[in-house]
N, C-alpha and C positions, 0 to 999 in steps of 0.2 A: 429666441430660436431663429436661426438663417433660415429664410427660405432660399435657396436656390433657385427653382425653376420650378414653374406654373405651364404644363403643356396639355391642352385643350385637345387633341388628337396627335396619331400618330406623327412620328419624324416623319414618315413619307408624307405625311400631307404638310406636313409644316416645310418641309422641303420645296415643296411644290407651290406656295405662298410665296407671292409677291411683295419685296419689302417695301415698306410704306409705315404710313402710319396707324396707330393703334387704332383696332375700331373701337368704335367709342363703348360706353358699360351702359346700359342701361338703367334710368333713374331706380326703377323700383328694386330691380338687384342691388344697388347700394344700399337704399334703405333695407332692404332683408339682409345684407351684408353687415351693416353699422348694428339693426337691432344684434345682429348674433353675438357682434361684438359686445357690447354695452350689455349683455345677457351674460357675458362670457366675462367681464372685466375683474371681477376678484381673484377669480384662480388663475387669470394671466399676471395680474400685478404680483398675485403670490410668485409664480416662477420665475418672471421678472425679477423680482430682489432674491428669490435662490440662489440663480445661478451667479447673480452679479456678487453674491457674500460667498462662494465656494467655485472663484477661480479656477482654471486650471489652465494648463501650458499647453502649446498646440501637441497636438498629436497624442496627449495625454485627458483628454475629455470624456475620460468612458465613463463617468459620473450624469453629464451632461447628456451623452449621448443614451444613456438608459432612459434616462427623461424624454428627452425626444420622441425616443419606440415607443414607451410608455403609451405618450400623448396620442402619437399617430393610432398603436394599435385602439386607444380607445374609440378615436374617431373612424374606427372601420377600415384602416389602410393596412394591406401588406406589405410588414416590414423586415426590409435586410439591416441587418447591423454587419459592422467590421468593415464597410466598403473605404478603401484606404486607409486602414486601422483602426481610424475611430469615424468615422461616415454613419449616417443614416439616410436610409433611402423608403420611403412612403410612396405607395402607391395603390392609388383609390380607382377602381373601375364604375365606372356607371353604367346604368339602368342606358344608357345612350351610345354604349358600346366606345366610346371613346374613354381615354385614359390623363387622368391627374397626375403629376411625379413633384412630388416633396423632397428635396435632399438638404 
């Protein structure tokens, strides 16, 4: 699955952000990151070899892109399908009023 784009708050704030460098992630986010992952690792490798054994041609991934929404809606995000045919677009609001975007 692409992730596209990870945005932490809105375009106006991100607009108003100085470019520069990444601020850095904090140690213990990664480890609660890596555990989620490593928690996570069967059913990723499973759609890992899915999608990699059932192909599809650009613009033609609506197989692919079901899985996706699937995924997202499981994981709590509101999801658009169809956004340039076959797009998907995830978006997870938090408890911090700031907004997550998945495409």
């Amino acid at each position: 699955m692409a992730v596209a784009a990870v945005v932490p708050c809105s375009l106006a704030t991100l607009a108003q952000t100085p470019p520069g460098p990444p601020l850095p992630i904090p140690a213990a986010l990664v480890t609660k990151v890596n555990a989620a992952v490593d928690a996570d690792t069967a059913r990723l490798t499973a759609n890992f070899k899915d999608l990699h054994q059932h192909p599809e041609i650009a613009f033609t991934e609506s197989r692919t892109a079901a899985i996706v929404a699937k995924d997202l809606r499981s994981l709590g995000f509101a999801v658009t399908e169809g956004v340039g045919k076959t797009g998907v677009v995830g978006v997870l609001r938090s408890e911090l009023r700031s907004t997550r975007l998945l495409s």
